[in-house]
N, C-alpha and C positions, 0 to 999 in steps of 0.2 A: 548400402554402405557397409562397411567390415565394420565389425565390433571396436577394433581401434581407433575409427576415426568418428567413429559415434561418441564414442568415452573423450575424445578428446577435444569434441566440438561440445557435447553438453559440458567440460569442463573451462573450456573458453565462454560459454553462455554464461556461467556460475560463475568466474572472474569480471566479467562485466556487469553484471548485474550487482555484484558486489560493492564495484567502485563507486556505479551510479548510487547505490545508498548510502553507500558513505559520503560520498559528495551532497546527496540532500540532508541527510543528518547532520553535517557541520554546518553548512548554511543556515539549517532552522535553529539549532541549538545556541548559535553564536547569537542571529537576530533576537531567539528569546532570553539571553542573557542579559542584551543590551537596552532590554524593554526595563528591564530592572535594576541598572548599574551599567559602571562603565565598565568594559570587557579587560582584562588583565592577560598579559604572556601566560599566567598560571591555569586561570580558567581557563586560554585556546588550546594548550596542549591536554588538559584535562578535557576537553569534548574532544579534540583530534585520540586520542589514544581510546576513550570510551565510544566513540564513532566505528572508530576500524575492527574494535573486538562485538560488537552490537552488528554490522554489516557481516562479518565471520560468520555469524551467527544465525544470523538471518537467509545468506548468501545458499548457507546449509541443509533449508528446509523449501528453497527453489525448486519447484518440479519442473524441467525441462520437459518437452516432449522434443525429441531429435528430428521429427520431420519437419516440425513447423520454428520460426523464430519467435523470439519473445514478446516482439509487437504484434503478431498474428492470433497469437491466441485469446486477443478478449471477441467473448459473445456477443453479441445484440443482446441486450434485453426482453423479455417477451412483454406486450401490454397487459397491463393486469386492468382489467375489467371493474368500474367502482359498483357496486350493489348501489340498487336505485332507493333513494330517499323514499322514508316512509311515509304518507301523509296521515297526520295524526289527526280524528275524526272526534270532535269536540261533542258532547253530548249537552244537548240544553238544558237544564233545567226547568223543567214542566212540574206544574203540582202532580201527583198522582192519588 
């Protein structure tokens, strides 16, 4: 790929991922609003405006990699192995 069309496609990746958090951030913030009162024109536009400067923000520290898309990149997890229980070895009491 040219340099331009890398810059332009990680910059299309960074607009979308953008919107989608802002779209999740208003939704949660709205429903958490509404756990606590009833929601107001004043408080929607106060999350809508605090949403889209918070997603800015966020949107800015997205590392793209240009080969792959944004849903390809999660890893498997590896298993992590639990340490085996220790059996604890009770000592009798015997006169000595």
């Amino acid at each position: 790929m040219k340099k331009d069309k890398s810059k332009a496609l990680a910059k299309s990746l960074r607009k979308t991922a953008q919107k989608e958090i802002k779209a999740s951030l208003i939704q949660n913030l709205k429903e958490f609003a509404l756990k606590f009162g009833k929601s107001s024109k004043k408080i929607n536009k106060t999350i809508e405006k605090s949403a889209a400067k918070l997603s800015k923000e966020i949107s800015k520290e997205v590392n793209t990699n240009q080969s792959t898309p944004v849903d390809k990149t999660k890893t498997p997890l590896k298993s992590v192995k639990k340490p085996a229980a220790k059996t604890v070895v009770e000592k009798e009491n015997t006169p000595s």
